[in-house]
C-alpha positions as CSV (number, residue, x, y, z in Angstrom):
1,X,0.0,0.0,0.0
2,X,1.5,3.4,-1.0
3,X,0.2,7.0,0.8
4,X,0.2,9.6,-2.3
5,X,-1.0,12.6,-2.1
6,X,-3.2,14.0,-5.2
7,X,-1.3,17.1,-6.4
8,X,-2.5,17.2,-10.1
9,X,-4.5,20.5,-11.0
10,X,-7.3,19.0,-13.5
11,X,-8.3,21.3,-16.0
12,X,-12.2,22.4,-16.2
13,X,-12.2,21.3,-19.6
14,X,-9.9,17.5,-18.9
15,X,-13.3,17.2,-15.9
16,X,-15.7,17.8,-18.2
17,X,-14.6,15.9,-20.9
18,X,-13.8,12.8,-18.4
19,X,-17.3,13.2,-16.7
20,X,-19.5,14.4,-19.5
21,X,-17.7,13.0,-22.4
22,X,-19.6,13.6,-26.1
23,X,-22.1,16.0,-24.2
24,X,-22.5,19.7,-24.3
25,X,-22.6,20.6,-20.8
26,X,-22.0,24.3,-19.4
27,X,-19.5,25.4,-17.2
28,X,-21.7,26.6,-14.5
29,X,-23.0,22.8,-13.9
30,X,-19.4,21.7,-13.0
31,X,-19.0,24.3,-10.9
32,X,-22.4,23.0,-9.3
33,X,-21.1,19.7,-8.9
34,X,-17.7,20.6,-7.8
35,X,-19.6,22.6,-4.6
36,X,-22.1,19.6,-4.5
37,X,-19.0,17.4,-3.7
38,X,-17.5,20.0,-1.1
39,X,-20.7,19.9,1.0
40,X,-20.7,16.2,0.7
41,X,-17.2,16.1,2.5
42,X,-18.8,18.4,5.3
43,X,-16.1,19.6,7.5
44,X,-13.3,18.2,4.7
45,X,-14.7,20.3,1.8
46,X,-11.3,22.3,1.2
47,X,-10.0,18.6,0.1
48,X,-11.0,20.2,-2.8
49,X,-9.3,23.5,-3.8
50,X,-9.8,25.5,-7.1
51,X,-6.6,26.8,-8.5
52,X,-7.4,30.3,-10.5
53,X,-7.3,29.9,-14.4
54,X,-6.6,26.1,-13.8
55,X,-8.5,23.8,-12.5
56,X,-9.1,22.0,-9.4
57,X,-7.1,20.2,-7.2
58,X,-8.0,17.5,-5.0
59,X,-5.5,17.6,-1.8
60,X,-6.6,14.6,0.0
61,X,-4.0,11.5,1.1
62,X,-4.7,8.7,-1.0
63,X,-4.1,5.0,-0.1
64,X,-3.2,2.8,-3.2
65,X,-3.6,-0.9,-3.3
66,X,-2.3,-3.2,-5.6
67,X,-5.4,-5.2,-7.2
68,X,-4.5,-8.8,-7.6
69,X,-4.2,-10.5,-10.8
70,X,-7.0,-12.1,-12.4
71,X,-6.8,-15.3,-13.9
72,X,-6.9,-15.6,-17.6
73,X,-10.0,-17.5,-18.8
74,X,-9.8,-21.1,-19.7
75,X,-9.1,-21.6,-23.9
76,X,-12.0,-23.2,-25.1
């Protein structure tokens, strides 16, 4: 398990493609979401902070895990 913290500023435009991709969506409703998400952490909501003319950042620890490997399916 590996402790990483998320430093990467996501564009509004990299979000909105990722979240909404082949959709015409305002900017506005990101903006909705992105304080929708801050009220939903409560008393952690600056674990999301906006960088001017960037993006947003999400400053929270992460814990990574390894996923184990699958087995490959039986040939037939």
């Amino acid at each position: 398990m590996a402790l990483t913290r998320g430093r990467s500023v996501l564009s509004k435009n990299a979000l909105m493609a990722r979240v909404w991709p082949d959709r015409s969506v305002e900017e506005n409703n990101l903006q909705w979401q992105i304080s929708a998400l801050r009220a939903a952490f409560g008393a952690d909501r600056n674990l999301i902070d906006t960088v001017s003319g960037r993006g947003y950042q999400f400053t929270a620890e992460i814990d990574t895990v390894s996923a184990p490997a699958r087995p490959m399916p039986a040939r037939q």
